[in-house]
N, C-alpha and C positions, 0 to 999 in steps of 0.2 A: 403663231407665236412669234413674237419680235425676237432680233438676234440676242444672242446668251454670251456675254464677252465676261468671262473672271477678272474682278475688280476685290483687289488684296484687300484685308478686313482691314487695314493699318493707311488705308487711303486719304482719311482724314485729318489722323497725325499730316502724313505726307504733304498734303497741299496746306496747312498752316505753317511749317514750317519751310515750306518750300524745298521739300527733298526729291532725290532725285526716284527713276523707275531703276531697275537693277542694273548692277553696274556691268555694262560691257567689254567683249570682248578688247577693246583697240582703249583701255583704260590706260592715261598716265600716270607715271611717277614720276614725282616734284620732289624739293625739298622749299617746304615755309621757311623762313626767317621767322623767328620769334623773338622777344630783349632778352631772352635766357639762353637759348641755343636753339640747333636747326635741327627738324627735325623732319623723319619721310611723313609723306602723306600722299593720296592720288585723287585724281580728278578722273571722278567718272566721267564719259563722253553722252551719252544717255539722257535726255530730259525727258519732263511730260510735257509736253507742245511747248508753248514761244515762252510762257506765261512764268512759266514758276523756277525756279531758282536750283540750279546744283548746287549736293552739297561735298566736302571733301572727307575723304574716306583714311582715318578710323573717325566720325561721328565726332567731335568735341559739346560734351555741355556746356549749359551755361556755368558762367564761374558763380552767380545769386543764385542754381537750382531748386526749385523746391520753395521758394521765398513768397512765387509769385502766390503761391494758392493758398497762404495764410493772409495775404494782402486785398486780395480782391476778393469780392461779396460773392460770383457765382462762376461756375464754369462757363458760363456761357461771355462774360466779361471776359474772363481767362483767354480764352480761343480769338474772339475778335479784338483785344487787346495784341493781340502778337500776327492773329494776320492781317487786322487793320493797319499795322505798321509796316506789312511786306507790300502790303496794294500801293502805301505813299512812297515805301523805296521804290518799285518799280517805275514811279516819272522820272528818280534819278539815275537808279541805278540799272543798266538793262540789262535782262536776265541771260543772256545770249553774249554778254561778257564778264558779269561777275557773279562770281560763287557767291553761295550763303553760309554764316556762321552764327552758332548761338553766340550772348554776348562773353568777350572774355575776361573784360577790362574792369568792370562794375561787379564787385564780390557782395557777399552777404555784409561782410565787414562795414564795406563802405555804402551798403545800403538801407543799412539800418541805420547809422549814422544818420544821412541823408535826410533819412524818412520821420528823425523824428523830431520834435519842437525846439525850439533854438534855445528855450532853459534850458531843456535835458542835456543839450549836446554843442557845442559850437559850430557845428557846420549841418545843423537842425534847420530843414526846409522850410520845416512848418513852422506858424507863429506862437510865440509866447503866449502862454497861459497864467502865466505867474500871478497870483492873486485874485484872480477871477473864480468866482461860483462857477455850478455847471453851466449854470444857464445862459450866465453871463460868458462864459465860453462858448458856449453854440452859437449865440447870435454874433460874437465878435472877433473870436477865434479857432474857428474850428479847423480840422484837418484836412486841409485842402489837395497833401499829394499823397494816393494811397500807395502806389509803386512806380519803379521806373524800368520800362522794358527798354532792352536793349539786342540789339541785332546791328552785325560785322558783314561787309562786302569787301572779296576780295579782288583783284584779277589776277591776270599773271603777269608777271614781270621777267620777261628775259627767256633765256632755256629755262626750264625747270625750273622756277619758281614762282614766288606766288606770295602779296604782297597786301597789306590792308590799305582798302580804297576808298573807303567810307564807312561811316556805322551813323545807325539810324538809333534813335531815342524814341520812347513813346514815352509820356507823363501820362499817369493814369490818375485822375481827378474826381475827388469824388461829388457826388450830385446832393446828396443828403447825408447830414452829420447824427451820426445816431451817441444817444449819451442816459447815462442815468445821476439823478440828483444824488440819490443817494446807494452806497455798497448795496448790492443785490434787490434793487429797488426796479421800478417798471423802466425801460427804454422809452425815451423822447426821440423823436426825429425833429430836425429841423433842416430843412429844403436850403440850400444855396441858389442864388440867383444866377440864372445864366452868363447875364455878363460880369457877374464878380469871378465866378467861377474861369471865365475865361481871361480878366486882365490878371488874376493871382498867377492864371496857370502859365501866361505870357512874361513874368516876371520871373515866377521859378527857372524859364525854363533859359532866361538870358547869364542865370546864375548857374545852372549845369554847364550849359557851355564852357564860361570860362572855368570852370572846375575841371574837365574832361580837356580840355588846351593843356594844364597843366600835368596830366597826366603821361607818361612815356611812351610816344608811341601814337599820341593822337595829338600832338601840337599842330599837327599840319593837314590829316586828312580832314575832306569835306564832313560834313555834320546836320542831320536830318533829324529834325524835331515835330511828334505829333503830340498835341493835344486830345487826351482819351476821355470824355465824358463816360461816366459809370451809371450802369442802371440804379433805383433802386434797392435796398433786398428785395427778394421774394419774388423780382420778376422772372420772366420766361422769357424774354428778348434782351439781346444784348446792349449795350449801351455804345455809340459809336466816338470815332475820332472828327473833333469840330473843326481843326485848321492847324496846319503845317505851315513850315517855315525853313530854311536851310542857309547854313553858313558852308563859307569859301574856302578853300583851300589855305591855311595859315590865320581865317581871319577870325572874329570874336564876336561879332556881330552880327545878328539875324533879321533875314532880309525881310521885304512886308512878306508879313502871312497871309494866307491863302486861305479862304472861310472852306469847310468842305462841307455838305451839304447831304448826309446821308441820314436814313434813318431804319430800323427795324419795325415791321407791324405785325402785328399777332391777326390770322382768319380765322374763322368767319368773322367779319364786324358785322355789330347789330346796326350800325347807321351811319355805313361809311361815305366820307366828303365824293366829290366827282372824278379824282384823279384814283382814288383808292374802286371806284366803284366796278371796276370790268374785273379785274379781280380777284375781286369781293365776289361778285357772282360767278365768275368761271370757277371758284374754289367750292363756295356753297352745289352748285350743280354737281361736281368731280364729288365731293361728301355725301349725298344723296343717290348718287351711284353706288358708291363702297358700301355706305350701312344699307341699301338694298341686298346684297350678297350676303348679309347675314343676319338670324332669328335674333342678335340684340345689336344693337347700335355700337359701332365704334368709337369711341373718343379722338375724333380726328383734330388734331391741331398743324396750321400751317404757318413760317413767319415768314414773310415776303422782304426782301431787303430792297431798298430804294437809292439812288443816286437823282439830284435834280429833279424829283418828284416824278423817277419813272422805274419802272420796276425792272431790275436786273436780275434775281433767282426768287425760287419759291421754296423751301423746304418742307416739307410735308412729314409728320409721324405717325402712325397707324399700329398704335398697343391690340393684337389680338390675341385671343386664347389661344392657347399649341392645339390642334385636332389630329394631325402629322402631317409628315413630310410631304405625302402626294399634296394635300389641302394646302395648305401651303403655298406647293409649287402651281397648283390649279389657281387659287386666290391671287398668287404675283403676276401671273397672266393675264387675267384679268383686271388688275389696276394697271400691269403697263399700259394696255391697250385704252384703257380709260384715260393716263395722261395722257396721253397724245389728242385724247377726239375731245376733254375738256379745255388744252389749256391752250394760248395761241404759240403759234410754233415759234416763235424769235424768244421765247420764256423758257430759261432753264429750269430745269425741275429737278429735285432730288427729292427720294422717298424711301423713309425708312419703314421696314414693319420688323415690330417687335411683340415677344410675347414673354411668359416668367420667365423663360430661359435664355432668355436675351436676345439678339438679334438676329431674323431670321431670313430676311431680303433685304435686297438694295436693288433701286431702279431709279436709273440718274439718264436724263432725256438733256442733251444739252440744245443751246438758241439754234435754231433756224436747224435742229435735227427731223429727220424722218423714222428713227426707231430709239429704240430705247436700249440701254445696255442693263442687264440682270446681273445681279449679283446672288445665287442660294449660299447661302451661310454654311448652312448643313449638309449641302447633298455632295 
C-alpha cells in the first residue's frame, strides 16, 4: 500500500484561491490600512509549497460575492476563471512576498453596471442593442463580457502593516451568444469568432483600466489583466484564459499582450492528433485496468490540461457504487497503484472516486513522484 497522508476535504477550495495550510504557531499581527479605517488582521506564516499564495486572517470575501455563478455557464468556468487568474498573478506577483485577497474594490453595484449594454447603462461594457432584432443582435451585437474577476495582492509595508500591491483582473468572455427570437421561444446559439472575441476583449479591457485608475486606492498600484475565453454550455471542460497583459505603477496603459497558449481535453479520444496520442493511451490502458476490478464498467472520465502543447495534469473521476468502506479502501489501493504503473512519472495525477453519497477517495500523485498521497473521505 502506498503512503496514506490526510488531504482536508476543502483542498480544492484552497489551492483556487490560493489559501493558506493552517495557521501557525509564530503567526503575525498587523494592522491594514484601508480608505475607511485600520483594522487587525494577521498573517499566517504557513504555506503549501513555493506555489500558492497566503491569505490574511479573518478571510475577507469578495465585495461581487455570489455574482460570479449567475454570470458564468458552468462550475467548471467558475473554478478556472479564478485560478487561471492566480497562475498569470504568479509571473508578477510572487507568492513568497505577497498575500492574496478576494476582490474588494469591484461590488455587485458596480458590476452589474459594468456588465451591462451601454443603452441600459452609461458605463455598459457591452454594445448597443438599440433597435436591432434578436437576430440581428447576435450577429452584430452580442454580449461580449460575461464577468469581471478580480483578485488583490498585498505585501507588507513597514512593522505591522500591510499594504495593496497589485490586483489582478480577469474579463471573462464569452465564446457563444445564446438568444431567443421570440419570449419563451427555442434558444439560438451563435459562435463568436476567436479573434473578434479577442480584439473586443483587448478594448474592454483598456477601458477597465482607466475606470479602476479612477477609483480610490488603485490610481497607482500595478494592474494585471487576463483575458478568459468561456466554454460553451453543456460542456465538461473548462474554458481557458487566451493572453494577458499588465499596466505600471501610476500608468494607464497596457503593455503588448502576451498570447497564452493553454487548453482543456476531455479522455479517452476516439482519434486523437500526435501530441494528444501517449496520453490518450496511457489513460485508455489505466481505464481498462479499473473496469477490470469490477462486474460493470466504470464511467471513467479524464480532462488533461495542456500548456504549449504538453501536458501538465491529468484529472481523473471514477463514479462507483457504495459496496462499503473495506471495498472502498481495497478499490483506492488498487487505482493508486495503477496511477503510478500507467501514467509517466513527470504527470501529475489527481483522482477522484465518487459514489451517491459523494466523495469517497482522493489520490493525487504529483510530477516526478514515487507514491501517491490517499485521501478516505469516510474512514
Amino acid at each position: 500500500m502506498k503512503r496514506v497522508r490526510w488531504i482536508p476535504a476543502l483542498l480544492a477550495a484552497a489551492l483556487l484561491a490560493g489559501c493558506t495550510s493552517p495557521l501557525s504557531k509564530d503567526s503575525k499581527e498587523v494592522v491594514t490600512q484601508t480608505k475607511d479605517d485600520s483594522e487587525s488582521t494577521i498573517i499566517p506564516n504557513t504555506t503549501i509549497d513555493g506555489q500558492y499564495y497566503r491569505t490574511l486572517l479573518p478571510y475577507k470575501e469578495s465585495a461581487s460575492r455570489g455574482l460570479i455563478v449567475s454570470n458564468i455557464y458552468s462550475n467548471y468556468d467558475i473554478r478556472e476563471a479564478e485560478s487561471g487568474l492566480t497562475r498569470i498573478s504568479r509571473k508578477m506577483y510572487d507568492p513568497e512576498k505577497y498575500f492574496f485577497q478576494e476582490g474588494q474594490y469591484l461590488d455587485k453595484d458596480t458590476l452589474t453596471s459594468w456588465l451591462a449594454r451601454s443603452n441600459q447603462d452609461e458605463l455598459g461594457l457591452n454594445p448597443s442593442d438599440k433597435g436591432l432584432t434578436p437576430t440581428q443582435r447576435a450577429k452584430k451585437a452580442p454580449i461580449y463580457l460575461a464577468h469581471i474577476v478580480e483578485q488583490d495582492y498585498l505585501t507588507q509595508s513597514g512593522k505591522n502593516k500591510v499594504k495593496l500591491s497589485g490586483i489582478s483582473i480577469g474579463l471573462a468572455l464569452n465564446s457563444v451568444y445564446y438568444y431567443q427570437k421570440e419570449d419563451f421561444g427555442a434558444t439560438y446559439d451563435e459562435p463568436i469568432k476567436d479573434d473578434v472575441l479577442e480584439a473586443k476583449g483587448k478594448t474592454i479591457a483598456k477601458q477597465v483600466v482607466q475606470r479602476l485608475r479612477a477609483i480610490e486606492g488603485l490610481a497607482n498600484v500595478p494592474i494585471t489583466v487576463g483575458l478568459f475565453k468561456q466554454s460553451a454550455r453543456g460542456e465538461i471542460i473548462p474554458g481557458t484564459y487566451i493572453a494577458y497583459s499588465e499596466v505600471g505603477e501610476g500608468k494607464t496603459t497596457l503593455k503588448d499582450w502576451k498570447e497564452l497558449k493553454e487548453t482543456y481535453l476531455l479522455f479517452p479520444m476516439s482519434n486523437p492528433s500526435d501530441q494528444y496520442r501517449e496520453v490518450n493511451d496511457n489513460f485508455k490502458a489505466f481505464k481498462e485496468k479499473i473496469n477490470g476490478y469490477f462486474t460493470n464498467s466504470a464511467n471513467i472520465i479524464g480532462t488533461g490540461y495542456y500548456t504549449q502543447d504538453k501536458v501538465q495534469s491529468l484529472k481523473i473521476e471514477i463514479p462507483i457504487k457504495f459496496y462499503g468502506s473495506s471495498e472502498i479502501t481495497g478499490f483506492t489501493q488498487f487505482a493508486s497503484s495503477e496511477v503510478l504503473k500507467q501514467f509517466p512519472k513527470d504527470l501529475r495525477v489527481e483522482l477522484s472516486v465518487t459514489s451517491v453519497n459523494g466523495p469517497e477517495a482522493l489520490i493525487v500523485k504529483e510530477s516526478n513522484a514515487t507514491e501517491t498521497y490517499i485521501h478516505l473521505y469516510n474512514e
